[in-house]
N, C-alpha and C positions, 0 to 999 in steps of 0.2 A: 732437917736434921744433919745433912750434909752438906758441904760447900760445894758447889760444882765445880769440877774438872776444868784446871784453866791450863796446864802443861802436864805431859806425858813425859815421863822418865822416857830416857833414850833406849834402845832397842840394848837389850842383852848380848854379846858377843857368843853365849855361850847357848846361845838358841831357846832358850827361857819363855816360856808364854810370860806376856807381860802381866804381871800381878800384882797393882800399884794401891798403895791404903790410900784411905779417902784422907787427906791430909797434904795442905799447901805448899808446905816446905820441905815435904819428904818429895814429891812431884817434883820439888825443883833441882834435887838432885840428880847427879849420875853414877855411874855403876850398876854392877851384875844387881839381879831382881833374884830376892830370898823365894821360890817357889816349891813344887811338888805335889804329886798325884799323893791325894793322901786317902785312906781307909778302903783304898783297892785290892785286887788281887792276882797274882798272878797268873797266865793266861796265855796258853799257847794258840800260835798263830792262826793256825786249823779254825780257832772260834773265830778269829777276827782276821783274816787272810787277804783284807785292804790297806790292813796297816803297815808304811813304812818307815824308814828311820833313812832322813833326807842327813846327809854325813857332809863334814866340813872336815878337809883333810883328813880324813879319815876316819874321823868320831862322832858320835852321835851328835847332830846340833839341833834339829827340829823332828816333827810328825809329816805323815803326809799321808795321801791316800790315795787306792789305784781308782781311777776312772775307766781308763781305757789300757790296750795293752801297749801303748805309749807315751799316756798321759796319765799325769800325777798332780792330783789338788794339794794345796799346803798355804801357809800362811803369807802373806806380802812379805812382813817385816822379819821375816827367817833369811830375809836375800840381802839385809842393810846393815850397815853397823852400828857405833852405838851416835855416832856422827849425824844420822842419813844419810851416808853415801852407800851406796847400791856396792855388794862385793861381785869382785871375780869371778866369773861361772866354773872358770876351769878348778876351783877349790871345791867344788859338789860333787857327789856320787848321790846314789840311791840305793842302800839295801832294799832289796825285796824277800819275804818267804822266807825271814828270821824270825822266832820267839826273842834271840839274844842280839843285840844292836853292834857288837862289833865282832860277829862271827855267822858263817851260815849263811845259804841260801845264796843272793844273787847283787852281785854289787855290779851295777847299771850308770855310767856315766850322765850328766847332765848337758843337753845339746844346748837349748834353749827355754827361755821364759818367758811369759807376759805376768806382769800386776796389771793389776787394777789401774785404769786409768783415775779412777777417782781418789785410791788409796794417799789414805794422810797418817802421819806419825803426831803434828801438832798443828793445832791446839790440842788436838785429840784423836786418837786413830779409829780412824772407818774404812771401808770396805777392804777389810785385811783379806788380801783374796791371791794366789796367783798359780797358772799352770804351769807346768814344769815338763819340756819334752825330752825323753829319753833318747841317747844314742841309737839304743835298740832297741826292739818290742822285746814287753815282757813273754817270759816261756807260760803258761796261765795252768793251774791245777790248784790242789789242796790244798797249798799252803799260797797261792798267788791267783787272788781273784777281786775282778773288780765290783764296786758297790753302786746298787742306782741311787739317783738322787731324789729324795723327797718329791712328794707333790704338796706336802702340806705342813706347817708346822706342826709339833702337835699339842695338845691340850695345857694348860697349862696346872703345872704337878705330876703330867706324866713323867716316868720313868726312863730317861734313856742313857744309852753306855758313854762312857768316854775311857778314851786307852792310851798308852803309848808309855815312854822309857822318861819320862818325867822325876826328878826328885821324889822321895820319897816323904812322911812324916819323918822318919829318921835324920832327914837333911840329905841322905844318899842317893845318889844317880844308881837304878838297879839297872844292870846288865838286862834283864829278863823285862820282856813287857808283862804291864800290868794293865787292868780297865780296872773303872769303878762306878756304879748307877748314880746319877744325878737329878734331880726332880727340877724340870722345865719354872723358870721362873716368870711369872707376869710380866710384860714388856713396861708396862707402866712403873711397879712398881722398881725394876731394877732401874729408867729414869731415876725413879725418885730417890734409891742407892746412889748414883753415881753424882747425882745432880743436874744430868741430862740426858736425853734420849739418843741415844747412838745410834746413827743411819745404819740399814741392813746389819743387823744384830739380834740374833735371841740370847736369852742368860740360862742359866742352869746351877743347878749347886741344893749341897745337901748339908746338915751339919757336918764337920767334920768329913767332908767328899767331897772332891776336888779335883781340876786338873790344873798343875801345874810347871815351874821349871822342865825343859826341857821336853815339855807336850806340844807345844806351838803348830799348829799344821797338821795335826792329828784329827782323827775324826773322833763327832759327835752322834750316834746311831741311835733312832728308832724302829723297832720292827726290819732290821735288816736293811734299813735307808739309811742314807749319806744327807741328815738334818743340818749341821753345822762343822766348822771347823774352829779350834781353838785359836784364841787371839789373846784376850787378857783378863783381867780379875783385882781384887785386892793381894797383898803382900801377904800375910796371915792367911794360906791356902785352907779352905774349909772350914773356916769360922761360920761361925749360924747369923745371916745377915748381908753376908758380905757371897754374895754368887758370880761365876764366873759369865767375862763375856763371851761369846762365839758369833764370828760369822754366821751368817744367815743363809744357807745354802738354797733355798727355797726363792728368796728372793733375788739370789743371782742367778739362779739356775739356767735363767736365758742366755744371760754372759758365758756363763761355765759353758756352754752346749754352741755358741756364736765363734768363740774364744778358741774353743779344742776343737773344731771343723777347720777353721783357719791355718793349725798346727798340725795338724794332720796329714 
C-alpha cells in the first residue's frame, strides 16, 4: 500500500521529531518537518519529573529524559543538522524541573555525548539513541526524578504516555508541556506502514494523538517506565494509520546501561 522508505528528510534544525509522509518526492526534499503533539494535555512536571527540554542556544530544540543524576537520554539526530554534521556541544543546555521550556527550574550545561554507534540518518534512520553528560549532577526532588527502564515492551494496544513542548494541532510551539496517551502499534504492521522494519524501534499512535515537532528525545512511558524515546513519524501528526516511530528502549537497554557506566 506504501512505497518503502528509500531517503529520509534531513534532520530539522529546529529540533522537530522527524515526521516524514509516506511519499517519494516529499522524502526527497529538505527543510523544517510540519509536526506537533496533537490531542494532548497540559501537564505539569510533578506528573512527569523525567522530562526535559535539551535547549539549543537557549530555546527549546528537543526532549530528553533523566536517567541518572548526570545522565540524560534523548534522540541521536537532536545533536546534527539538517546536513549531517554533528553540531557544537557548547550550543546545549539542559532545562530540568520546568512545566515551561524557557523559564524555571535548572538549566544544566552539556559536557559530553555518545550516539549510537550504529545510528543512521540515510537511507533511513535507526537507532536514534544518545547519552548526554551533564556539567553537573542533578539536584533530584519533585519536580527532578529519574525514570527506570523498561524490561519489556509492552502489549501491543496498550496504552502508554508520550510528553514534551512539541507543536501543537494549532501549529504552535506551547511554552507549557503537554503528554498525550498513544496505543502501542504491532511492529509488523507499522513495517508494513512504513514499507520496512526499522531496527530497534517500537511504533505507537492514536487517531488524532501524537507526538511530534519539537518532541524528539522525549520519553515514551508505560506504568512508570522509560519504553521508548521519540524519533519520527509521518508529516500529518495523528492521522489514523499513520503511527509514530520511537526508539526502542528495551532493546538498547544494555547500551543505555554499558554507555552511562562508561560516562559516569
Amino acid at each position: 500500500m506504501f512505497p518503502a522508505l528509500l531517503v529520509l528528510l534531513s534532520v530539522a534544525t529546529l529540533g522537530c521529531a522527524l515526521h516524514l509522509p509516506i511519499d517519494p518526492e516529499f522524502l526527497l526534499k529538505k527543510g523544517p518537518i510540519n509536526n506537533r503533539i496533537v490531542g494532548g494535555e497540559y501537564t505539569q512536571i510533578e506528573t512527569i519529573p523525567w522530562q526535559v527540554s535539551l535547549q539549543q542556544l537557549g530555546r527549546h530544540h528537543c526532549g530528553g529524559v533523566i536517567y541518572s543524576k548526570n545522565i540524560i537520554i534523548t534522540a541521536a539526530h537532536c545533536f546534527f543538522d539538517d546536513y549531517g554534521n554533528i553540531l557544537d556541544l557548547e550550543i546545549f543546555d539542559v532545562r530540568v524541573g520546568s512545566s515551561t521550556s524557557n523559564n524555571g527550574g535548572s538549566v544544566i550545561k552539556v559536557a559530553k555525548t555518545i550516539v549510537h554507534d550504529r545510528f543512521t540518518l540515510y537511507p533511513i534512520i535507526e537507532y536514534d539513541i544518545a547519552l548526554i553528560l551533564l556539567s553537573s549532577p542533578l539536584q533530584m526532588g519533585p519536580t527532578v526524578k529519574a525514570i527506570p527502564l523498561a524490561e519489556s515492551v509492552p502489549n501491543d494496544g496498550a496504552s502508554a504516555i508520550v510528553s514534551g513542548w512539541g507543536y501543537t494541532e494549532t501549529g504552535e510551539s506551547p511554552l507549557h508541556l503537554k503528554s498525550v496517551y498513544v496505543n502501542i502499534v504491532n511492529r509488523e504492521e507499522c513495517a508494513r506502514i512504513y514499507g520496512v522494519l526499522i531496527k530497534a524501534t517500537i511504533c505507537a499512535g492514536s487517531p488524532w494523538k501524537d507526538s511530534c515537532g519539537g518532541d524528539s528525545g522525549g520519553p515514551l512511558t508505560y506504568r512508570g517506565k522509560l519504553v521508548g524515546i521519540v524519533s519520527f513519524g509521518s508529516e500529518n501528526c495523528g492521522t489514523p494509520g499513520q503511527p509514530a516511530v520511537y526508539t526502542d528502549v528495551v532493546e538498547l537497554r544494555k547500551w543505555i546501561e554499558g554507555e552511562a557506566t562508561k560516562l559516569s
